[in-house]
N, CA, C and O of each residue as an XYZ file, in Angstrom:
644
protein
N       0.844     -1.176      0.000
C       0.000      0.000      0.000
C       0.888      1.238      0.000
O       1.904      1.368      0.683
N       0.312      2.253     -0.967
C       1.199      3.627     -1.181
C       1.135      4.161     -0.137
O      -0.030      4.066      0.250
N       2.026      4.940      0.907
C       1.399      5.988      1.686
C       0.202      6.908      1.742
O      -0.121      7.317      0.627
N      -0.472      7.302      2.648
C      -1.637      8.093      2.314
C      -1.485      9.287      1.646
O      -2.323      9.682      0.835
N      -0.212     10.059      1.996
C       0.029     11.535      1.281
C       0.427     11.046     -0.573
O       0.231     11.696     -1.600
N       1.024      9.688     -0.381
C       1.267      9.485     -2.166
C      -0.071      9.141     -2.837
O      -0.089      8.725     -3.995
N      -1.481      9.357     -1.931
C      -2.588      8.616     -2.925
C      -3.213      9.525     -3.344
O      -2.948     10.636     -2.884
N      -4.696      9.348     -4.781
C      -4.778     10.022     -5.262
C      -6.343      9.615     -4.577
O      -6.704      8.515     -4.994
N      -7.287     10.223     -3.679
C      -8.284      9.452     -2.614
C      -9.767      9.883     -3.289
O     -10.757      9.163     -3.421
N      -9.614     11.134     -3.627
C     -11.367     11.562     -3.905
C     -11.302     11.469     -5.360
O     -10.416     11.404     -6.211
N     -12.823     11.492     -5.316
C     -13.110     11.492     -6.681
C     -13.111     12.781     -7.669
O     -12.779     12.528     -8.827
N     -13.403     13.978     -7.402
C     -12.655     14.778     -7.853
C     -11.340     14.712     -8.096
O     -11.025     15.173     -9.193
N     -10.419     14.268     -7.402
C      -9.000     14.728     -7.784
C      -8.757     13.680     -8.848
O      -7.896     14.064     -9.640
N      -9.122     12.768     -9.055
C      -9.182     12.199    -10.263
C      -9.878     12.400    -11.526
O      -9.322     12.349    -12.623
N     -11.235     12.653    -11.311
C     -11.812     13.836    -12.319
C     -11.340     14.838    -12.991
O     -11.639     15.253    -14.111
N     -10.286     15.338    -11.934
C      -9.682     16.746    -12.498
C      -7.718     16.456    -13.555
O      -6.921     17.060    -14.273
N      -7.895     15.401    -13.027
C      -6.401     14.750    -13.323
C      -6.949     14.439    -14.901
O      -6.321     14.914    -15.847
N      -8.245     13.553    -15.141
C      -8.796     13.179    -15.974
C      -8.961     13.691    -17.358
O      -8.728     13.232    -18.476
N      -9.663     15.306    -16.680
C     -10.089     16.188    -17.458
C      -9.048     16.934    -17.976
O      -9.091     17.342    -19.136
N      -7.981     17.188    -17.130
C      -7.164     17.936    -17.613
C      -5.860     17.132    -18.391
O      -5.518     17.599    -19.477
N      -5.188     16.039    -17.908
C      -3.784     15.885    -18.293
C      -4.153     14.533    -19.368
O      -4.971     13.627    -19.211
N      -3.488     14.721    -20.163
C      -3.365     14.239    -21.432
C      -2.655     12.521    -21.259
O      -1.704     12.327    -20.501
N      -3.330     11.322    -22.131
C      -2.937     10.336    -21.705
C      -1.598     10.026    -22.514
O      -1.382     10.496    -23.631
N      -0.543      9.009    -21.689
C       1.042      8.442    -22.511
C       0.186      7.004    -22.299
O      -0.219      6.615    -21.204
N      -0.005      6.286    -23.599
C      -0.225      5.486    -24.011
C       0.731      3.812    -24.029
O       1.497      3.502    -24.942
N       0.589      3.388    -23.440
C       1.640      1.878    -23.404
C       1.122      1.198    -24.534
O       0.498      1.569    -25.528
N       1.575      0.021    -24.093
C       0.943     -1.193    -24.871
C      -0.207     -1.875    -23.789
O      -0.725     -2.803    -24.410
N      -0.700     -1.798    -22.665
C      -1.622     -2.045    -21.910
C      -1.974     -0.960    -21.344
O      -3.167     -1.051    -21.055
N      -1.359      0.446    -20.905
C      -1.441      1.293    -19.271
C      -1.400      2.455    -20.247
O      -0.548      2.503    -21.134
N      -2.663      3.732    -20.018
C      -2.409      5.105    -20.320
C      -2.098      5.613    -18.804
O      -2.860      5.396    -17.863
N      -0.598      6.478    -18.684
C      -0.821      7.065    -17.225
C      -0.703      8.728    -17.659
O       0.256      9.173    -18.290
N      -1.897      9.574    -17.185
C      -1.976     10.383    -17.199
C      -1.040     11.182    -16.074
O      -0.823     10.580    -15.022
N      -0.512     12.434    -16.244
C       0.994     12.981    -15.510
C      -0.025     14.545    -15.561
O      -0.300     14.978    -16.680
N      -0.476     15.226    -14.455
C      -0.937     16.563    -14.257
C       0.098     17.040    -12.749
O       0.224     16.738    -11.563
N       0.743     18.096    -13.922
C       1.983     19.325    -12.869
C       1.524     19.800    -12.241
O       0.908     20.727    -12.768
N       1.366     19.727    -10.899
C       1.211     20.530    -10.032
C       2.170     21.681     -9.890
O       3.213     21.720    -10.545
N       1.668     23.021     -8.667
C       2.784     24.114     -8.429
C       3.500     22.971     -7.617
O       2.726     22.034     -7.423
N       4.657     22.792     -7.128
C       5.697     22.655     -5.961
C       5.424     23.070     -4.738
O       5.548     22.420     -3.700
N       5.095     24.027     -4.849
C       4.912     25.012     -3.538
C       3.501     24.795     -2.927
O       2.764     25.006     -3.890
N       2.819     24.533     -2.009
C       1.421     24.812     -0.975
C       1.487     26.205     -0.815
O       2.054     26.796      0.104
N       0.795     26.765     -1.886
C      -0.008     28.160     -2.035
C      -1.096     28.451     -1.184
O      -1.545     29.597     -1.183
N      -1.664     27.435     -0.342
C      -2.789     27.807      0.765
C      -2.367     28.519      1.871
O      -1.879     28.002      2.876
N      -2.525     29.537      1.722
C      -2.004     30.260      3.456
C      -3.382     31.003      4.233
O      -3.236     31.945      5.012
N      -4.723     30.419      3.886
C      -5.256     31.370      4.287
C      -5.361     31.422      6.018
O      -5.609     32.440      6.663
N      -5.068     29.853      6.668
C      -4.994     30.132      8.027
C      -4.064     29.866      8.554
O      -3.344     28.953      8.150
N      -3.811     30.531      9.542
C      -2.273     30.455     10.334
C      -2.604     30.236     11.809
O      -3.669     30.614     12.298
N      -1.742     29.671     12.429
C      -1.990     29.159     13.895
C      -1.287     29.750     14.514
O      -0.096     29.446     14.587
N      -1.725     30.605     15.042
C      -0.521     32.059     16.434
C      -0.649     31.635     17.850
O      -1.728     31.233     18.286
N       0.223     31.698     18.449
C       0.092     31.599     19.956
C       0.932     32.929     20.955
O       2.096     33.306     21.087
N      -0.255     33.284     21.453
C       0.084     34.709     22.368
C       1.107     33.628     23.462
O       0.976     32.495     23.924
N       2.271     34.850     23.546
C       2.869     34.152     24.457
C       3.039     35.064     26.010
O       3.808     34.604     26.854
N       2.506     35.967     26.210
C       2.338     37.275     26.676
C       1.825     37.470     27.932
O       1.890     38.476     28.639
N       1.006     35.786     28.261
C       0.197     35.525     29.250
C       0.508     34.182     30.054
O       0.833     33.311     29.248
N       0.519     33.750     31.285
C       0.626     32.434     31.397
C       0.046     31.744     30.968
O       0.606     30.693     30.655
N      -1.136     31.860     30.739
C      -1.650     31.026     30.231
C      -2.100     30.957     28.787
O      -3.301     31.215     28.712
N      -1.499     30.677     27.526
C      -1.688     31.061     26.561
C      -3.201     30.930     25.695
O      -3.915     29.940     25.853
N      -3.537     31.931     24.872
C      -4.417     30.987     23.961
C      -3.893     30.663     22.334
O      -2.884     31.152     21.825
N      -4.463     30.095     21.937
C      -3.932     29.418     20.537
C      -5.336     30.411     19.409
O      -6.536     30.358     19.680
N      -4.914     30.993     18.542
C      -5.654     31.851     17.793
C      -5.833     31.018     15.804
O      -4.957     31.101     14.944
N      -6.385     30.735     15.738
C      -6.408     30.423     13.935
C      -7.156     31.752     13.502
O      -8.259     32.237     13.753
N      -6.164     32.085     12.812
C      -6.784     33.632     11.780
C      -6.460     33.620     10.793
O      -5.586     32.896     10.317
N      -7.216     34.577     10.158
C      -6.893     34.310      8.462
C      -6.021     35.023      8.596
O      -5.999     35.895      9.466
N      -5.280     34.854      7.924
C      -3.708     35.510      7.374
C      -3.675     37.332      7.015
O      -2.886     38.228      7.315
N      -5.579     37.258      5.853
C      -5.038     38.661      5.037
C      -5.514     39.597      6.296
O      -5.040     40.691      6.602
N      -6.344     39.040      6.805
C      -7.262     40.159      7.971
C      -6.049     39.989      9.534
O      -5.224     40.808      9.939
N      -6.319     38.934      9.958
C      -6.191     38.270     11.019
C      -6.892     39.069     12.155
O      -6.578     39.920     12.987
N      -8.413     38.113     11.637
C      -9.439     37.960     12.448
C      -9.540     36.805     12.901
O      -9.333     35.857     12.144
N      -9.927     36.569     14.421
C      -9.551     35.828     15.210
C     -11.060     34.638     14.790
O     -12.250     34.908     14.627
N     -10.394     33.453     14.739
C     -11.751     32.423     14.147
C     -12.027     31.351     15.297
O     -13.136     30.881     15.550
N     -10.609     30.986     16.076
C     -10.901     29.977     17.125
C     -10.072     30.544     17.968
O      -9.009     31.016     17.563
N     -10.496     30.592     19.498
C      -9.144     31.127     20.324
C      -9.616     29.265     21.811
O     -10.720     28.726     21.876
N      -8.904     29.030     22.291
C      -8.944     27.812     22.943
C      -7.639     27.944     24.115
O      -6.452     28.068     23.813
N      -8.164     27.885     25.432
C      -7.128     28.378     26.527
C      -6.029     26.901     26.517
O      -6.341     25.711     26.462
N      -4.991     27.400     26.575
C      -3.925     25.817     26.920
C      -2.717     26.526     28.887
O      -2.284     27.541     29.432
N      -2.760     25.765     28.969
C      -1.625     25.368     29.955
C      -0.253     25.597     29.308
O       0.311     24.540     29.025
N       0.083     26.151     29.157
C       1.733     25.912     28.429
C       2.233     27.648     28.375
O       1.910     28.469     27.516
N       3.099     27.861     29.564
C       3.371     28.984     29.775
C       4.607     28.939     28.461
O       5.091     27.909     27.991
N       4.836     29.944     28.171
C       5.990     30.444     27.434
C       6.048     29.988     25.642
O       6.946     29.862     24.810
N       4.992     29.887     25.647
C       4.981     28.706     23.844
C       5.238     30.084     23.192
O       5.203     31.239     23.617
N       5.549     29.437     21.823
C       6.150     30.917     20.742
C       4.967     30.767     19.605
O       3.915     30.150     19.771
N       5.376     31.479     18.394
C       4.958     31.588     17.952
C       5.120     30.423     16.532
O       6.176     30.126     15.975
N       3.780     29.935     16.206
C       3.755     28.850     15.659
C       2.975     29.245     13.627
O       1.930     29.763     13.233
N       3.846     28.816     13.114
C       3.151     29.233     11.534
C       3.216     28.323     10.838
O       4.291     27.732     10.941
N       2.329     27.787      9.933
C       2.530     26.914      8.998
C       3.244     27.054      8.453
O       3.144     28.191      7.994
N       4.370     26.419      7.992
C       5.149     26.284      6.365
C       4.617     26.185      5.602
O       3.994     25.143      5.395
N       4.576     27.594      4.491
C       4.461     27.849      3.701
C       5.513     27.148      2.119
O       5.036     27.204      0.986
N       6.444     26.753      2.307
C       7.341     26.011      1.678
C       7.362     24.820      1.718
O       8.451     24.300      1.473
N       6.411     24.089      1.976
C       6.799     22.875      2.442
C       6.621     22.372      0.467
O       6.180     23.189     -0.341
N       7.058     20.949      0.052
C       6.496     21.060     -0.777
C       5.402     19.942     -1.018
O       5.035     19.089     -0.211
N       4.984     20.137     -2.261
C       3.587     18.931     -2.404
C       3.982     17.506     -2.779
O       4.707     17.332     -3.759
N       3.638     16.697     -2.209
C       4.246     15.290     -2.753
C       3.204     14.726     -3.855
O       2.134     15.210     -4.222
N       3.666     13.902     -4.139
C       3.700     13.292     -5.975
C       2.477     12.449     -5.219
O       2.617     12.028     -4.071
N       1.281     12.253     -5.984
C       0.057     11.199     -5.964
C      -0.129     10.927     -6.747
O      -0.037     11.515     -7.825
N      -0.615      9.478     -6.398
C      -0.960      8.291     -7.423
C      -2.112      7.339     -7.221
O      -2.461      6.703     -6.226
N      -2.772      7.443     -8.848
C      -4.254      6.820     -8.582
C      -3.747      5.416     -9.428
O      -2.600      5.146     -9.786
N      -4.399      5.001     -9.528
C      -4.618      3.237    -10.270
C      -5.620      2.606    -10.404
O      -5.929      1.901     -9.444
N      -6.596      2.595    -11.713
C      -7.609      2.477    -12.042
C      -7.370      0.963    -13.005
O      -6.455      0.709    -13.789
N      -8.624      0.065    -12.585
C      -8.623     -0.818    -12.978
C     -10.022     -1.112    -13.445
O     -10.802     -1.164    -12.495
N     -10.656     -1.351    -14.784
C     -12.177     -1.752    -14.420
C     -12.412     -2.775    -14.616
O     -11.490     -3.550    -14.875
N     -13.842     -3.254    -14.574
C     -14.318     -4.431    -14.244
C     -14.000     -5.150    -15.855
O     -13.845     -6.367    -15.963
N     -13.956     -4.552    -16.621
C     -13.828     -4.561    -18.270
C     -12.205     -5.350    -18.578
O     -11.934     -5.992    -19.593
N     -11.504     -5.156    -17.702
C     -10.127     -5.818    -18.175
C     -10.314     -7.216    -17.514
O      -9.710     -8.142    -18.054
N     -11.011     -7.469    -16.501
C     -11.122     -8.939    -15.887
C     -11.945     -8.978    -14.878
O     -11.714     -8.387    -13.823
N     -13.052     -9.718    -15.108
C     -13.940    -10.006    -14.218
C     -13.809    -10.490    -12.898
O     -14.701    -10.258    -12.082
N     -12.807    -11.133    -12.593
C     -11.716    -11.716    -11.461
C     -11.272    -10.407    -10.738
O     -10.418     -9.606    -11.118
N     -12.135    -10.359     -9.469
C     -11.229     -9.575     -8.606
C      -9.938     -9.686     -7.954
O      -9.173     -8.792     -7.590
N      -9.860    -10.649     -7.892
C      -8.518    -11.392     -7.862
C      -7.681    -10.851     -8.648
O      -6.812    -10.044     -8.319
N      -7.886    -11.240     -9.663
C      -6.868    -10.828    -10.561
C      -6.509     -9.644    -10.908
O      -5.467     -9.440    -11.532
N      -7.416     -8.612    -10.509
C      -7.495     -7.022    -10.603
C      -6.569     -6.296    -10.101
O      -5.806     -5.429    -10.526
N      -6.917     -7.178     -8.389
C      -6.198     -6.331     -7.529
C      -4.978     -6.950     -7.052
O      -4.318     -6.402     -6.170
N      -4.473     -8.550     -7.806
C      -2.968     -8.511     -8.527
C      -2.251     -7.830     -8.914
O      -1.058     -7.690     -8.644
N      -3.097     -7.158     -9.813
C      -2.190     -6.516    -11.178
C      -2.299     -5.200    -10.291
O      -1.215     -4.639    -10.451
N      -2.990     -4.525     -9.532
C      -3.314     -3.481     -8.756
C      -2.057     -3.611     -7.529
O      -1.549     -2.653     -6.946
N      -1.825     -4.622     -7.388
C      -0.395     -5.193     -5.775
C       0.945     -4.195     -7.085
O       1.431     -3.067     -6.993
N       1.096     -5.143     -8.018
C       2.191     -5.521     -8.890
C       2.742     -4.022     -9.040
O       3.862     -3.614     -8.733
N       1.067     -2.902     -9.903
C       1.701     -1.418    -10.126
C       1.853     -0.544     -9.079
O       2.400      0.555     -9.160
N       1.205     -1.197     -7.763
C       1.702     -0.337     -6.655
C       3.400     -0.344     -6.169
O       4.095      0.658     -5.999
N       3.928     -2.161     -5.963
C       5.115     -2.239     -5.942
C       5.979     -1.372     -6.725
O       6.818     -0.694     -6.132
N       5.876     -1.319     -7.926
C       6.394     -0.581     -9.223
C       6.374      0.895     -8.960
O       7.223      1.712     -9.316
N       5.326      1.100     -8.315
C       5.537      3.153     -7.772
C       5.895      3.102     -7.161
O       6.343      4.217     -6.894
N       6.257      2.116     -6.150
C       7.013      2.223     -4.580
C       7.938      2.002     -4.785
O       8.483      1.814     -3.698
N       8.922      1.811     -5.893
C      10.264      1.742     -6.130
C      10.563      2.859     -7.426
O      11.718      3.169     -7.717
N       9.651      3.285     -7.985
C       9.600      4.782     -8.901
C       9.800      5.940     -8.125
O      10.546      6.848     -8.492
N       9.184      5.951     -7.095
C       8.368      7.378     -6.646
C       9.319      7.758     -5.964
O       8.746      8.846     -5.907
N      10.340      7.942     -5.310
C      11.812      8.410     -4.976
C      12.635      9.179     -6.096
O      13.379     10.153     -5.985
N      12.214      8.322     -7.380
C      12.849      9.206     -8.660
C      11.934     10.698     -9.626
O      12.301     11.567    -10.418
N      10.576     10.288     -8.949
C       9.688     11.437     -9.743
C      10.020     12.549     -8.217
O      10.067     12.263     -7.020
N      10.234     14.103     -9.085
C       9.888     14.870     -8.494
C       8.344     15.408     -7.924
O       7.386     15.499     -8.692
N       8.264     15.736     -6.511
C       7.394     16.247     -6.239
C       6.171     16.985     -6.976
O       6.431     17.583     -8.020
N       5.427     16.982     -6.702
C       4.170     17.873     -6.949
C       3.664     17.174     -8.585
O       3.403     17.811     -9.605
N       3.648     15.937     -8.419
C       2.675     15.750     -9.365
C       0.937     14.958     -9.188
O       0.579     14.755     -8.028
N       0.208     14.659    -10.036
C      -0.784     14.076     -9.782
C      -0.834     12.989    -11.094
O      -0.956     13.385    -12.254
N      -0.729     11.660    -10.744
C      -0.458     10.744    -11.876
C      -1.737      9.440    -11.587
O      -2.133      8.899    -10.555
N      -2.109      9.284    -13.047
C      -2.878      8.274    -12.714
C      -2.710      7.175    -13.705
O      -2.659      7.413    -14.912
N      -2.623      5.983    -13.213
C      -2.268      4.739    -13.825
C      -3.290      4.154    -14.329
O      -4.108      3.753    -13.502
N      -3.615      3.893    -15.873
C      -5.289      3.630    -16.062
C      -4.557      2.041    -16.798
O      -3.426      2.120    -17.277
N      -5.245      0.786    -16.821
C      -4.816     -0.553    -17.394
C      -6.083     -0.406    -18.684
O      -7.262     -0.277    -18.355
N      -5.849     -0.427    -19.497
C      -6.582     -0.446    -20.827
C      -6.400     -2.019    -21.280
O      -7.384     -2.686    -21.601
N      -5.305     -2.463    -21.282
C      -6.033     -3.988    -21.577
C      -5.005     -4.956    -20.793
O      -3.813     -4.656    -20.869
N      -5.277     -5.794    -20.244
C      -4.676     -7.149    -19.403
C      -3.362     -7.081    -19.648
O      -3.372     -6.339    -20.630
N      -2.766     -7.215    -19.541
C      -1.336     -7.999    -19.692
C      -1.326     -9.571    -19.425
O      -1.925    -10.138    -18.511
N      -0.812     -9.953    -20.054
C      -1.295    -11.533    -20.092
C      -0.850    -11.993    -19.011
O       0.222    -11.613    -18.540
N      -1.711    -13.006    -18.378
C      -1.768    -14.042    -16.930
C      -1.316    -15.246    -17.094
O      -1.761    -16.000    -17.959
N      -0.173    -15.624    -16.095
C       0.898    -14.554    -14.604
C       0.942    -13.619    -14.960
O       1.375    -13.839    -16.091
N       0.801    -12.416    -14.876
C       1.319    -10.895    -14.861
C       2.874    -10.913    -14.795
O       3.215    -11.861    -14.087
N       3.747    -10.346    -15.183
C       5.466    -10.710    -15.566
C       5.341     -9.106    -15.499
O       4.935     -8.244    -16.279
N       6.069     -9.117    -13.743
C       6.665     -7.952    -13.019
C       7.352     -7.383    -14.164
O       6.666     -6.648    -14.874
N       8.411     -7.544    -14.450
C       9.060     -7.178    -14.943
C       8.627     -6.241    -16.475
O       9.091     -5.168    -16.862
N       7.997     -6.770    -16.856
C       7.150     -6.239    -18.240
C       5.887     -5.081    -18.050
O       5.412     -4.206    -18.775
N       5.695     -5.443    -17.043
C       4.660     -3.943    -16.716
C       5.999     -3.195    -15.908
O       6.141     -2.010    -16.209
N       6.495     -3.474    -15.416
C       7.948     -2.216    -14.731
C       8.328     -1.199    -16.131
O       8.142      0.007    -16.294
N       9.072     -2.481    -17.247
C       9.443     -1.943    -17.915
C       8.333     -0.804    -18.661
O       8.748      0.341    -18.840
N       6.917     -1.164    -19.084
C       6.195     -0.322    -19.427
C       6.013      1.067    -18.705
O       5.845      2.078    -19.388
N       6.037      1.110    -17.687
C       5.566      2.014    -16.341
C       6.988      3.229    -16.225
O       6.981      4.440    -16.003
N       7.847      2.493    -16.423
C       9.322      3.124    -16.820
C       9.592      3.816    -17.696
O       9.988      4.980    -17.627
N       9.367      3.030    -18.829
C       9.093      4.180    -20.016
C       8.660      5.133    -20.430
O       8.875      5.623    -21.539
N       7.918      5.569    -19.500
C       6.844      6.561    -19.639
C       7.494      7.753    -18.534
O       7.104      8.859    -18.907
N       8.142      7.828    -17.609
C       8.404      8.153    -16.714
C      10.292      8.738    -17.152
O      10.975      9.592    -16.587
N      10.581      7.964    -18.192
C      11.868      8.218    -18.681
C      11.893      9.407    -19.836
O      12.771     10.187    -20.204
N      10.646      9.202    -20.199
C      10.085     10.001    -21.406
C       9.747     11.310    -21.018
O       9.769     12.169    -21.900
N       9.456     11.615    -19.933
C       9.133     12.728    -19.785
C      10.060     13.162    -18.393
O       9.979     14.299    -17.927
């Protein structure tokens, strides 16, 4: 299983991956590749802590105003001041679509579904950040599934661009 931050979870974000990024075609697998920015452009709330008081409170405000939205008393004399990273960057997600149309065998689906996860879990160290990729199987690869031959496909595509 991919990590949760490497998955691609709602259905929108696949919709939008869909709609927008253009398919690289294999001989079985179109994987669609949509660029994200790098950067987490969301700053609208920030988490402040007055430190001014013994007893502090913790403030979430919007950034452009900073109007106060939650304030919540804590115990913790002396805390500083706390901000999201703004730099952090976005990590690379990955969907993997299989339908009922390539094999009626769930079994066998979510084989071939084990096989291309292994295959991103030894990719995904080499793709840079901030993308949104989705792995679509357009037709079987013939059964045993031969690791090696969907790698090499999955590779190619990834070398290519």
């Amino acid at each position: 299983m991919l990590k949760k931050i490497n998955r691609l979870q709602k259905d929108r974000e696949f919709m939008k991956v869909f709609k927008i990024a253009r398919p690289v075609n294999t001989e079985n697998f179109a994987i669609r590749v949509l660029y994200k920015s790098n950067k987490i452009q969301d700053t609208r709330y920030k988490q402040i802590t007055n430190s001014n008081i013994q007893t502090s409170k913790t403030v979430i405000a919007r950034s452009s105003k900073d109007e106060a939205i939650y304030s919540k008393e804590i115990a913790a004399p002396q805390t500083k001041l706390v901000a999201r990273n703004d730099n952090t960057q976005r990590p690379t997600r990955i969907g993997i679509v299989i339908s009922n149309k390539i094999d009626k065998r769930a079994t066998r689906r979510n084989e071939l579904k084990r096989k291309i996860r292994a295959i991103v879990r030894e990719i995904l160290p080499e793709i840079n950040g901030g993308h949104d990729i989705i792995i679509q199987v357009k037709k079987a690869p013939e059964y045993p599934y031969n690791f090696q031959a969907i790698k090499a496909q999955i590779e190619s595509v990834f070398k290519k661009s």
